[in-house]
C-alpha positions as CSV (number, residue, x, y, z in Angstrom):
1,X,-15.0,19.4,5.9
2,X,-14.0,15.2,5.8
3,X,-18.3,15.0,4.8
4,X,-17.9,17.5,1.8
5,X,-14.5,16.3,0.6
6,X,-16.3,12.5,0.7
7,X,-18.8,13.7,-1.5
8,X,-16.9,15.5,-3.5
9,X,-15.0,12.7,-4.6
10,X,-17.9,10.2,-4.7
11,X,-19.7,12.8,-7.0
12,X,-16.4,12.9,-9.0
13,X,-16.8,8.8,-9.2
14,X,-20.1,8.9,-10.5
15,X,-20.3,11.8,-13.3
16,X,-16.9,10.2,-14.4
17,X,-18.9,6.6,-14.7
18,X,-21.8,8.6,-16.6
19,X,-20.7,10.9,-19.0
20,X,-16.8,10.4,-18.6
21,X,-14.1,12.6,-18.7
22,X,-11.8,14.9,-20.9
23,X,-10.3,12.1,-22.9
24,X,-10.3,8.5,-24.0
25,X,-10.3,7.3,-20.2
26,X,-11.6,3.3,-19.7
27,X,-11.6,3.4,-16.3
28,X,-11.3,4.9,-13.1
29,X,-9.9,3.6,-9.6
30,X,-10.3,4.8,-5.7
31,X,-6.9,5.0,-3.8
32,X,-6.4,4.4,-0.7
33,X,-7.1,8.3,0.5
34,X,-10.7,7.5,-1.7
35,X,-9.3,9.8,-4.2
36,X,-11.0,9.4,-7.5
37,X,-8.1,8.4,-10.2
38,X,-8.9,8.6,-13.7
39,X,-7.2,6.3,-16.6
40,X,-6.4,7.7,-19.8
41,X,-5.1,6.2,-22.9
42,X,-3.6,8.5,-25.4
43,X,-2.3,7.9,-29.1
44,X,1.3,8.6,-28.7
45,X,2.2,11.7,-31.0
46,X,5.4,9.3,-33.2
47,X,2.7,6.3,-33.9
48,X,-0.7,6.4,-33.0
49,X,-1.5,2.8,-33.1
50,X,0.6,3.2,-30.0
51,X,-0.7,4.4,-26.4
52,X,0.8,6.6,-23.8
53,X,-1.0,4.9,-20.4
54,X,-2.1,8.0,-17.9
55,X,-3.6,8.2,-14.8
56,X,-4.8,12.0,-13.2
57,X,-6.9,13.2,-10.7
58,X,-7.9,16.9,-9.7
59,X,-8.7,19.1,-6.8
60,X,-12.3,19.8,-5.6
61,X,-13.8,22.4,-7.7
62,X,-13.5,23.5,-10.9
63,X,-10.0,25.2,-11.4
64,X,-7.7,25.8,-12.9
65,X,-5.1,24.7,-11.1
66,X,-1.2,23.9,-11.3
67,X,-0.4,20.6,-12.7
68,X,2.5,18.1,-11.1
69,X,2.9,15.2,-13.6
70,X,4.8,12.3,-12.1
71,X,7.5,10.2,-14.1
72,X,8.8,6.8,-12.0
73,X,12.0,5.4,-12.7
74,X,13.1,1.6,-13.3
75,X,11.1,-1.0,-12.3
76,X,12.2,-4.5,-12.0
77,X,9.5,-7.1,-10.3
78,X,6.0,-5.0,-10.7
79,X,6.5,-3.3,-14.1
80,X,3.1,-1.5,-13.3
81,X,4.3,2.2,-14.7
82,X,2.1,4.8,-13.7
83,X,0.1,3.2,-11.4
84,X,3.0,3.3,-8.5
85,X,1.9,6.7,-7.6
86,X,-1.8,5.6,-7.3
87,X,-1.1,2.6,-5.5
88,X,1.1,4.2,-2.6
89,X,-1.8,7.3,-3.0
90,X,1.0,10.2,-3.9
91,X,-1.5,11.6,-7.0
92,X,-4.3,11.8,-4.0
93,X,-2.3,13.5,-1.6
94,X,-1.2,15.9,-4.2
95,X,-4.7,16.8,-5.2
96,X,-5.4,17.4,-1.6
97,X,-2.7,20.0,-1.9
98,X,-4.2,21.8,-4.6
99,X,-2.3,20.3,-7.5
100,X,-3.6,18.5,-10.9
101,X,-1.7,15.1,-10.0
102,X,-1.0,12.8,-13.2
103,X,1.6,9.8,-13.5
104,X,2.6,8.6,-17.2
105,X,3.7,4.7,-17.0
106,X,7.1,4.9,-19.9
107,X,7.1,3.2,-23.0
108,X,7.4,-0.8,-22.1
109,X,6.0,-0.3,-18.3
110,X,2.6,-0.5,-17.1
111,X,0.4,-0.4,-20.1
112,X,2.1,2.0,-22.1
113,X,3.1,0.0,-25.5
114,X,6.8,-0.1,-26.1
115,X,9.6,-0.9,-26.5
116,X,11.1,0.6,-24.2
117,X,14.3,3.2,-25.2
118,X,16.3,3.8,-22.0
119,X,14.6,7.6,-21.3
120,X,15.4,8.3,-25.3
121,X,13.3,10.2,-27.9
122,X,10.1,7.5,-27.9
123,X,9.5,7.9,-24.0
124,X,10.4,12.0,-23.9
125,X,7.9,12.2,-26.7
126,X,5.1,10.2,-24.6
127,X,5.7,13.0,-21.8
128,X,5.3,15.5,-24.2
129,X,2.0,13.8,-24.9
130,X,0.8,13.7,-21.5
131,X,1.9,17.2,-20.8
132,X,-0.3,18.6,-23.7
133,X,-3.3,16.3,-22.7
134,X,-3.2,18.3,-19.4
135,X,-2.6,21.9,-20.7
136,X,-5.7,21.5,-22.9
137,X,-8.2,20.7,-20.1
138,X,-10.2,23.5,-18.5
139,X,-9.4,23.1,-14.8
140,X,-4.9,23.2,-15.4
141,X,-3.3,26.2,-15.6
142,X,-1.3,25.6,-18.8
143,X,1.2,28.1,-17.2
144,X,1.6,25.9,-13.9
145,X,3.1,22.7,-15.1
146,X,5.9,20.9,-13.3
147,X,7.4,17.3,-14.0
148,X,8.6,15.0,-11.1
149,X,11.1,12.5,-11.9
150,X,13.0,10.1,-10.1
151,X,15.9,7.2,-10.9
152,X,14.9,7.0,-15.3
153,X,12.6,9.2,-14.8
154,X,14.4,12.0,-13.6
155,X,16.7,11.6,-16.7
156,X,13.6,11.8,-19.0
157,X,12.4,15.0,-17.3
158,X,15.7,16.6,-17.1
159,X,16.1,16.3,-21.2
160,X,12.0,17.1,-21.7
161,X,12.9,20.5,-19.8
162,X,15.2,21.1,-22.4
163,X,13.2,21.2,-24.7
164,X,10.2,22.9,-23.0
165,X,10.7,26.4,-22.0
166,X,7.3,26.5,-20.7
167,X,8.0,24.4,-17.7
168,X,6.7,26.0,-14.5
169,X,9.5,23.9,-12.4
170,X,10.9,20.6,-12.8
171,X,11.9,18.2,-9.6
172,X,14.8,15.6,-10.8
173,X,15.5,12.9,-7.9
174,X,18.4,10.4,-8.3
175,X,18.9,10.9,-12.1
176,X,22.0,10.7,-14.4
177,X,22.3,14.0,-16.8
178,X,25.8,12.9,-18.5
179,X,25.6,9.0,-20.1
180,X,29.4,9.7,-21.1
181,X,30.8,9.7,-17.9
182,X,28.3,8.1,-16.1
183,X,28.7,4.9,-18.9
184,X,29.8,1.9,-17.6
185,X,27.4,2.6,-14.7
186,X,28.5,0.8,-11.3
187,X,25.8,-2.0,-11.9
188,X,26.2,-4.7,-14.4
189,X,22.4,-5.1,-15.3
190,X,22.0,-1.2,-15.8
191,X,24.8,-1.2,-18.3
192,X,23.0,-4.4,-20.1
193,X,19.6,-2.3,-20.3
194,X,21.6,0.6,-22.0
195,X,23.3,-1.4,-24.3
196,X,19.9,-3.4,-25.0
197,X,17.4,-0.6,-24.7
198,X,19.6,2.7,-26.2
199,X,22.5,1.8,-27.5
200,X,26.1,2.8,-26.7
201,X,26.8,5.4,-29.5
202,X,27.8,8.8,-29.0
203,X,24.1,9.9,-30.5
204,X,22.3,7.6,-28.1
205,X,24.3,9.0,-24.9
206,X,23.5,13.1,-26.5
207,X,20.3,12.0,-26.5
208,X,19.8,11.2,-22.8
209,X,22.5,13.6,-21.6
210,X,21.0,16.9,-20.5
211,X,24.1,18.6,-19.2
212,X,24.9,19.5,-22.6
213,X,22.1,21.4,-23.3
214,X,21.3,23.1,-19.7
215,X,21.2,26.8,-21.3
216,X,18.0,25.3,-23.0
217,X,16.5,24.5,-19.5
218,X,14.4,27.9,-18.4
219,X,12.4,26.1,-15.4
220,X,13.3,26.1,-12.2
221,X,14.9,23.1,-10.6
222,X,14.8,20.9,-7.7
223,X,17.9,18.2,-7.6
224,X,17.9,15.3,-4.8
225,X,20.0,13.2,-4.6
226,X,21.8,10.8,-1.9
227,X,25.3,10.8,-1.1
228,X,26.0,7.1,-0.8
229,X,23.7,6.1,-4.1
230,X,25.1,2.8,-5.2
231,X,23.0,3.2,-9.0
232,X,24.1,6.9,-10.0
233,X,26.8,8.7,-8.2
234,X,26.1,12.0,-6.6
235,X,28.7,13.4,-8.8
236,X,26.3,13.3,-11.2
237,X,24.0,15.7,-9.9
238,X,27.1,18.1,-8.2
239,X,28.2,18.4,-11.4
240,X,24.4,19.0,-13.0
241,X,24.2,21.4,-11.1
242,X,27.1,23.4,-11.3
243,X,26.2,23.5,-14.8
244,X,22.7,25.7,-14.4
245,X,23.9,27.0,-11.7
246,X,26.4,29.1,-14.5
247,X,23.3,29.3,-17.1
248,X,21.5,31.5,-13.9
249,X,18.7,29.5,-14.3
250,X,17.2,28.9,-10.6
251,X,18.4,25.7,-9.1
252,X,18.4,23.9,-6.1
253,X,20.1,21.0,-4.5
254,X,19.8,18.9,-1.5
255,X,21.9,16.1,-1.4
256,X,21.1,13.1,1.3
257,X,23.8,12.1,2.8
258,X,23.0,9.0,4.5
259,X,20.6,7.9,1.4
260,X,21.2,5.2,-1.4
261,X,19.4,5.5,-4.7
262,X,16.1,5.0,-2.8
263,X,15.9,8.4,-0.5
264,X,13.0,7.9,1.6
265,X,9.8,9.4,0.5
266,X,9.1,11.7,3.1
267,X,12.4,13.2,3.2
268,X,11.6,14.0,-0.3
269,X,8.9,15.7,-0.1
270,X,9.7,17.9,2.8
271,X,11.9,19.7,-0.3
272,X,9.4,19.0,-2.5
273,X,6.8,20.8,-1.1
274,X,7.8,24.1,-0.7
275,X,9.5,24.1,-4.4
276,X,6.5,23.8,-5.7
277,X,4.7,26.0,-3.8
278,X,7.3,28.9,-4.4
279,X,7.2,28.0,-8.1
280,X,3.2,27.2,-9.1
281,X,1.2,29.2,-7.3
């Protein structure tokens, strides 16, 4: 089995190299499982002299399969967007799984062209240009899509699955759904970022706040959250998901209660896991 999967993935490598792929990749990297990543730059849909950075990799075999694209959250010292998921080899370890894995760097991080807008209209819109680049390829089930986001980028997938009722299921870790009561944060230099990045208006916070628009949400979620976050208080999730809990929309919580805003990865994913199994297969 490890002889065949090694092939497969250094036969991936080279027709990738030769004829390339299903976009307007440049490159390709190896992770540290050996899993075959590809990089994809795509014209973002509100100015395409602007690009939407993505990196994906597949199962063995041709498909289709479920998709699971990844959204990271703020990043202050290595601003490499997407490429966090490649680097600690989460997009290979999904593929292993059976999943499409794909990781968007937002607008301003990695090299995704900017500025960035705080998880506002620009950066949704770049998810919703990653999400169709993976519906339209042959080996996704355009049916099976979920987003993962954590920290920013759980508040960017919690307002995309507003506005996408074709969502398979959507996984929101350590996110903020309601700017007016979350604003002033409990961190300086997260309040400075809004004010720089969005705004403080009443139509800035709308924009970011999903819990105003949960009877829009269809997917099912998957809320994390830890109970001693020092970023983005737990109430902000209780009260999320009270909210779709009264739309009847399928929700779950798990709330950490010895974890900060960081909840170790592992613990993660022994939720994660299973939701996605229930909910893509």
């Amino acid at each position: 089995m490890e002889s065949s999967t090694t092939f497969f993935r250094i036969h991936l490598l080279l027709v990738l190299l030769c004829v390339g792929g299903p976009g307007e990749g440049e490159a390709q990297v190896v992770d540290r499982g050996k899993w075959v990543v590809r990089k994809e730059f795509l014209p973002h849909s509100k100015d395409n002299n602007k690009k939407v950075e993505l990196f994906w990799t597949q199962p063995e075999g041709d498909g289709p399969y479920p998709a699971v694209l990844l959204i990271h959250g703020h990043q202050e010292q290595i601003r490499n967007g997407g490429e966090a998921f490649v680097k600690t080899g989460r997009l290979g370890i999904l593929a292993s799984r059976g999943y499409v894995a794909a990781s968007l760097s937002q607008p301003g991080y990695g090299n995704s062209d900017g500025p960035a807008d705080y998880c506002g209209p620009f950066t949704q819109d770049a998810v919703w240009v990653a999400m169709d680049f993976l519906r339209k390829q042959a080996f996704v089930r355009p049916n099976k899509v979920a987003l993962y986001g954590y920290s920013r980028g759980a508040i960017v997938a919690s307002m995309v699955a507003t506005k996408d009722q074709t969502l398979a299921a959507v996984v929101l870790g350590a996110g903020a759904y309601d700017f007016f009561s979350w604003y002033p944060t409990p961190m300086r230099g997260i309040d400075v970022n809004i004010r720089q990045e969005a705004g403080t208006s009443a139509e800035a916070f709308r924009a970011r706040s999903a819990i105003y628009d949960v009877d829009k949400i269809k997917a099912p979620i998957l809320l994390l959250h830890g109970t001693q976050d020092e970023r983005i208080p737990v109430r902000q999730a209780e009260a999320f998901f009270e909210k779709l809990q009264a739309t009847g929309v399928a929700v779950k919580m798990k709330i950490f209660p010895k974890a900060r805003h960081s909840i170790p990865i592992d613990e993660q994913y022994t939720e994660i896991y299973p939701f996605l199994a229930e909910f893509l297969r």
